[in-house]
C-alpha positions in Angstrom: 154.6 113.4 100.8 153.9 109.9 100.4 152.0 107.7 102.8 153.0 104.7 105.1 153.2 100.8 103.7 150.2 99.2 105.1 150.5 95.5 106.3 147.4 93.3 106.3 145.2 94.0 109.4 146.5 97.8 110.1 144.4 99.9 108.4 141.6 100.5 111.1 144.3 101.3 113.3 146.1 103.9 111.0 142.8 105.7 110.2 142.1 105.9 114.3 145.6 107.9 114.3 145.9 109.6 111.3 143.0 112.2 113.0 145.6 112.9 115.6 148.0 115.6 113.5 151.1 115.1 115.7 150.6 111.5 114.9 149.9 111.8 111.0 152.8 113.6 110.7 154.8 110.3 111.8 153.9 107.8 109.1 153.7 110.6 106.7 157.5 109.9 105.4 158.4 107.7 102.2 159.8 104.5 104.2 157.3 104.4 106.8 155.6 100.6 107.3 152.5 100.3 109.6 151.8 97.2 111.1 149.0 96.3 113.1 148.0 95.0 116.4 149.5 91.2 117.2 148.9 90.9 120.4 145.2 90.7 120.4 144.9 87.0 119.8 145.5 84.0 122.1 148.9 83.1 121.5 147.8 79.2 122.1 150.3 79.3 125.6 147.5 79.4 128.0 147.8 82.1 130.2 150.4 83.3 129.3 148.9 85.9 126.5 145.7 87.3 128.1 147.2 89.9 129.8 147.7 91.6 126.3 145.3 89.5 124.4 142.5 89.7 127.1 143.2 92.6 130.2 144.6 95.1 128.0 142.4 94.6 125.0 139.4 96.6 125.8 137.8 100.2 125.4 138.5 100.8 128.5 142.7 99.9 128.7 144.4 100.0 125.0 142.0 100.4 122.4 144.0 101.0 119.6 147.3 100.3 118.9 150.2 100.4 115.8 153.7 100.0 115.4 155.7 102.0 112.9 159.2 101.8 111.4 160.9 103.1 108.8 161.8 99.9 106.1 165.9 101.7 105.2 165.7 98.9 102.3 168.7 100.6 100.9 170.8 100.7 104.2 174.2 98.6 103.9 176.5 96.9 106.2 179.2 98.5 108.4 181.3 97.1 105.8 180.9 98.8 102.7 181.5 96.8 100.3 178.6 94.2 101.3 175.5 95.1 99.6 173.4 93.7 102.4 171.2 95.2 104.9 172.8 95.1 108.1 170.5 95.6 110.5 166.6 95.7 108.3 164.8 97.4 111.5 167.3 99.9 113.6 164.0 101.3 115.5 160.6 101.3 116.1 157.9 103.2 117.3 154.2 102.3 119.0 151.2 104.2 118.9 148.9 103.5 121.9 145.3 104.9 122.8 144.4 104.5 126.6 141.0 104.6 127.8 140.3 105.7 131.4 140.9 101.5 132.8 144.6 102.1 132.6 144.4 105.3 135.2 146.5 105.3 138.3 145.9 108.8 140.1 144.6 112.0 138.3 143.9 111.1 135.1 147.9 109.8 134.7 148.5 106.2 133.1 149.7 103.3 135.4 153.4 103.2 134.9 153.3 99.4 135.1 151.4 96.2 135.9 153.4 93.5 138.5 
């Protein structure tokens, strides 16, 4: 089986998950793309980005983070006779590692920040 594409920056990310078997076993598939973490960084918006770029962004809340699709680059149009891609990402997938900061009660994540 061949490995996921790796973008630029998602490397450290992959390596954290590919110890986690269940996980491995994901991006282990021929059109797998990994893409790292982009909303660690100040989007330049002021406030507006911390929460994700700042609150979340710790060892204690999400400490590691990927996204993975599957890049179809073969995948055609409703229409078959076009010999475009139709829609170049159907679905996605996001890999998440919580530390104890996103707890609610019993050791169960917070199902959502207001």
């Amino acid at each position: 089986m061949s490995g996921p594409k790796i973008m630029p920056g998602a490397q450290k990310e992959l390596d954290h998950f590919f110890d986690i078997l269940w996980c491995r076993d994901q991006f282990l598939h021929p059109d797998a793309v990994a893409v790292p973490r982009l909303d660690d960084k100040q989007d330049g918006r002021g406030s507006t980005g911390k929460l994700f770029s700042e609150t979340l962004n710790s060892p204690s809340t999400i400490y590691h983070r990927i996204v993975l699709y599957r890049d179809h680059s073969s995948a055609t149009s409703l229409k078959p006779k076009l010999k475009k891609k139709w829609l170049p990402i159907e679905t996605c997938s996001v890999f998440y590692a919580l530390g104890d900061g996103v707890c609610g009660f019993g050791d169960i994540c917070h199902g959502g920040v207001q």
